[in-house]
C-alpha positions as CSV (number, residue, x, y, z in Angstrom):
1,X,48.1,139.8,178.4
2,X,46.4,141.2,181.1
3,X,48.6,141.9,185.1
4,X,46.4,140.6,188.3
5,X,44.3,144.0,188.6
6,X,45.4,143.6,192.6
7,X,48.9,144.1,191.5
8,X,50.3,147.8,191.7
9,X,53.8,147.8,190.4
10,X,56.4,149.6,192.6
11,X,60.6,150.3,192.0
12,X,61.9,147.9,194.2
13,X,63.9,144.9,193.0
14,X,63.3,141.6,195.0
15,X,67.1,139.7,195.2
16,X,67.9,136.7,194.2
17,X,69.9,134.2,195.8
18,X,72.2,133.0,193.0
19,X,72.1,129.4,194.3
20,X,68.2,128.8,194.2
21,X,66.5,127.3,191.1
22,X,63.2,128.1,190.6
23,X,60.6,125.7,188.6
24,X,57.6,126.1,186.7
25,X,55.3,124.0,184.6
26,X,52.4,125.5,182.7
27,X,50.0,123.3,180.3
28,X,49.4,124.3,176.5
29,X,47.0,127.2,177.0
30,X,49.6,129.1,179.7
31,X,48.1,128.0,183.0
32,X,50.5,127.4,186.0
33,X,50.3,123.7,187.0
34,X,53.5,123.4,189.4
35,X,56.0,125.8,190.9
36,X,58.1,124.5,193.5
37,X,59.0,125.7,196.7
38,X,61.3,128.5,195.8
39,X,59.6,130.4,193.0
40,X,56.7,130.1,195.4
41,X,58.5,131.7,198.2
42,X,60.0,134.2,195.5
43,X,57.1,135.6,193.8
44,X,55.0,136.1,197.3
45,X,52.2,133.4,196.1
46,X,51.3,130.3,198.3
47,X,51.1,127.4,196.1
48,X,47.3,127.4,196.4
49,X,47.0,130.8,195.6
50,X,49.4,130.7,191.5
51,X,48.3,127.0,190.7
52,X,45.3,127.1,188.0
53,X,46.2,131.1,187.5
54,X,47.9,132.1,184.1
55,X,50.9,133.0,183.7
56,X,50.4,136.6,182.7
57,X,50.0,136.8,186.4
58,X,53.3,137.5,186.6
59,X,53.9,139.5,183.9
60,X,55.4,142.4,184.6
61,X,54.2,145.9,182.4
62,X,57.9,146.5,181.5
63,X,58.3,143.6,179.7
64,X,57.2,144.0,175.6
65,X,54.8,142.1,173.9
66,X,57.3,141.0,171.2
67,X,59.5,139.0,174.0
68,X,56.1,136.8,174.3
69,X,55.5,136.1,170.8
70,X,59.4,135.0,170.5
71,X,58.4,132.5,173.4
72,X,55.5,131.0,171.8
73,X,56.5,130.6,168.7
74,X,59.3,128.5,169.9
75,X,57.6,126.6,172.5
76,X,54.8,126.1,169.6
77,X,57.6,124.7,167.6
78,X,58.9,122.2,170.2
79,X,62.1,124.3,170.2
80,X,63.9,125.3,173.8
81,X,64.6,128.7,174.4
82,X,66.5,131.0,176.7
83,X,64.4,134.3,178.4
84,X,65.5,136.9,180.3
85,X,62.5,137.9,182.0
86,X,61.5,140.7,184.6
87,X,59.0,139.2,187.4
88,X,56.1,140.8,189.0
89,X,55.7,139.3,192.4
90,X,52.4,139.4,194.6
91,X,53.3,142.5,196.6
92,X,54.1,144.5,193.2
93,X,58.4,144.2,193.3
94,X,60.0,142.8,191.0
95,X,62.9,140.5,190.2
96,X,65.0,139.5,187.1
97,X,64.9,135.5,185.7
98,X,67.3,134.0,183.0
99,X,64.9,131.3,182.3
100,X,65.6,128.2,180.3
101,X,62.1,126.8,178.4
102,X,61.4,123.5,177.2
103,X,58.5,121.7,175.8
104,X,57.2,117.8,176.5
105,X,55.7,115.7,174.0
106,X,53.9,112.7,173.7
107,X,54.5,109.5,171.7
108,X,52.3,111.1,169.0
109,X,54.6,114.1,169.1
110,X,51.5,116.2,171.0
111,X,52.6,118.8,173.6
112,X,52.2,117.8,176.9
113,X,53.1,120.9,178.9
114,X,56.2,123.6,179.2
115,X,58.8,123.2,181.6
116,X,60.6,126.4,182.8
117,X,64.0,126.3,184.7
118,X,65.4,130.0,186.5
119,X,68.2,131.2,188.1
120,X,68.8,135.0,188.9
121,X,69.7,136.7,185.9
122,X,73.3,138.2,185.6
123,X,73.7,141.6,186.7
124,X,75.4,142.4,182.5
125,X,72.5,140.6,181.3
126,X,69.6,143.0,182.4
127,X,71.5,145.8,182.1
128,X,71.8,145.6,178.8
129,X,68.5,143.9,177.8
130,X,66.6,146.0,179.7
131,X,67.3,149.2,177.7
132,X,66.6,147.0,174.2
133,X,63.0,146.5,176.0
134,X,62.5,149.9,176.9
135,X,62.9,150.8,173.5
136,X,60.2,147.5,172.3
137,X,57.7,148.7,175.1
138,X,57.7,152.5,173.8
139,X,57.2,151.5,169.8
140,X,54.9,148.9,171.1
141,X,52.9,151.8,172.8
142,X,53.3,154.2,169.9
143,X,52.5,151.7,167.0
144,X,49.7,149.7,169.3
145,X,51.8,146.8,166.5
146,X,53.8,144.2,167.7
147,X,55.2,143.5,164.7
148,X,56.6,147.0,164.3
149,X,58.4,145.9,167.9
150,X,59.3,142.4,166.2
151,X,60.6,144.3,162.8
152,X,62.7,146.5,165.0
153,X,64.0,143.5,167.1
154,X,65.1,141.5,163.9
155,X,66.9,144.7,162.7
156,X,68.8,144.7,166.1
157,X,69.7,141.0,165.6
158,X,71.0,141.6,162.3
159,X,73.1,144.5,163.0
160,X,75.1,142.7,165.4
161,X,75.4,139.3,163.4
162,X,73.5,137.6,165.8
163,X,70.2,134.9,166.1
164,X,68.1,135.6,168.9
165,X,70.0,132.6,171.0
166,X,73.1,133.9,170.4
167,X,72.5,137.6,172.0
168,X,71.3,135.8,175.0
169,X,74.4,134.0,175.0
170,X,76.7,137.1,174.7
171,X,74.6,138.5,177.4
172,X,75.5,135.6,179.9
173,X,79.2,135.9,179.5
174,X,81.3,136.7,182.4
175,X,81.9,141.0,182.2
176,X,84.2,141.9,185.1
177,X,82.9,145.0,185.5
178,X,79.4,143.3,186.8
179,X,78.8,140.9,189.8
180,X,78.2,137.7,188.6
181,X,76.3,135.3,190.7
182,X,75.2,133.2,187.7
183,X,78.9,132.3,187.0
184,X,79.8,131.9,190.6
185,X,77.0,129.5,191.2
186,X,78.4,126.1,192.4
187,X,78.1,122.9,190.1
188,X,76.1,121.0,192.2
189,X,73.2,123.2,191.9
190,X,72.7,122.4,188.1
191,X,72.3,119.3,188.8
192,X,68.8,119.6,191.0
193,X,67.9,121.1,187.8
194,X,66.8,117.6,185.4
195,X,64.5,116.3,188.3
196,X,61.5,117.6,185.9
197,X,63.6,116.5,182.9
198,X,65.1,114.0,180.9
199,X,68.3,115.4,180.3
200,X,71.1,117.7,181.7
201,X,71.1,121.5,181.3
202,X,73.9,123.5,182.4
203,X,72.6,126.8,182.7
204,X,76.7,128.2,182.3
205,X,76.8,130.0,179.1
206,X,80.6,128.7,178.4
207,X,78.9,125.1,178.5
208,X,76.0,125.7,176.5
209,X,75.2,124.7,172.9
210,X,71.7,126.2,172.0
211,X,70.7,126.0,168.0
212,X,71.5,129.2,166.5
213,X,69.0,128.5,164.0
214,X,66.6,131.0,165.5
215,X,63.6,132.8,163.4
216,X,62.1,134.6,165.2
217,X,59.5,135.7,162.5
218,X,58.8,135.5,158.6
219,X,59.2,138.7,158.1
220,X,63.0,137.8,156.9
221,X,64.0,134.9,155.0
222,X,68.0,135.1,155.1
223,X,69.5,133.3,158.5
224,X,71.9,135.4,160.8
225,X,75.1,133.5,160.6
226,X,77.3,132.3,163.3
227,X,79.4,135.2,164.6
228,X,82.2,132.8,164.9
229,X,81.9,132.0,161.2
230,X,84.8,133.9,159.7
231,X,83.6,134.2,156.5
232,X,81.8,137.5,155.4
233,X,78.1,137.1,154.5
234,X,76.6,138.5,152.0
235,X,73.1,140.2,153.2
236,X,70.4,142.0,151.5
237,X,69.2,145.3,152.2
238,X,68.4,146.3,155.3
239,X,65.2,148.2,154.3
240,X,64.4,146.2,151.8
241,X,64.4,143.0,154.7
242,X,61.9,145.0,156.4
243,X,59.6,146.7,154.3
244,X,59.8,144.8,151.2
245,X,58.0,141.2,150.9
């Protein structure tokens, strides 16, 4: 993925009000075919300016390949999935997403498009994932491999007991020691959130049920269980998960 070569990256963080919702829709091959108003206003683009333009538009450099391939995969798979994304907007800031993805389908079960719904993510969130994708970007750049990157994330996963949706979760938990817009966001924002959907997401972690049944590649074949599974789990050798076949 290539950044819009007019784009210079610069430090400065673009904030986000916690109460705005930001939509996207992008077809099967990753071209922007509706933002509204707000992620418009957000990024810097006029409407005419993102629609028909991919989405590696806004791609910002600090984010790792691997996070990319995690989001394909599922959105290949007709499977929803939660990203916490770093933004590059027009004028080169940058601001932080939790983004919920979906996929449509048609009565044949063909994919129609990908629907993305964002708030701002919470301030726990990137402070902690954003030092996991420091560490993806710089094997990424060492290894020019992103399955070194997606090796290294799976052994992250497994350390902690945790599938891929469940991190995320963990990471949108009220921490008192971090603002926390995304918890303080009044109800009646989620609900402006289904008008591009068929059904109700609440974007509060406490509320949310995602399907912990993540893989996020074949490189392993033994699930990560449920951390509130009591019961100890017997796993396999960490090397031998990741080097052997």
């Amino acid at each position: 993925m290539k950044n819009n070569p007019n784009q210079a990256p610069i430090d400065r963080e673009i904030s986000v009000n916690p109460s705005t919702t930001l939509m996207c829709k992008i077809n099967v091959d990753g071209i922007i075919e509706y933002v509204n108003f707000a992620f418009s206003e957000l990024s810097g683009y006029e409407e005419f300016e993102i629609i028909g333009e991919s989405m590696d538009i806004l791609r910002h450099p600090d984010m790792p390949n691997v996070i990319y391939d995690v989001l394909k995969e599922r959105l290949e798979k007709k499977e929803s999935i939660r990203l916490i994304n770093k933004v590059l907007a027009k004028d080169g800031r940058y601001f932080w997403l939790m983004s919920d993805f979906e996929t449509k389908v048609d009565d044949n079960g063909e994919i129609i498009a990908h629907y993305s719904q964002s708030i701002t993510a919470p301030s726990y969130a990137v402070h902690k994932i954003s030092s996991l994708y420091k560490i993806l970007s710089k094997i990424e750049s060492k290894s020019d491999n992103n399955e070194v990157s997606k090796r290294y994330l799976i052994g992250f996963l497994e350390e902690r007991n945790l599938s891929y949706n469940q991190f995320i979760e963990e990471l949108s938990i009220n921490h008192p020691e971090f603002d926390k817009p995304f918890q303080q966001r009044p109800q009646q924002d989620y609900s402006q959130i289904t008008s591009l959907q068929d059904e109700n997401r609440n974007f509060q972690s406490k509320n949310t049920n995602y399907n912990s049944n993540y893989d996020i590649s074949k490189l392993t074949n033994n699930e990560i269980s449920d951390r509130t599974n009591k019961k100890p789990v017997k796993k396999k050798s960490l090397l031998k998960k990741m080097f052997g076949k």
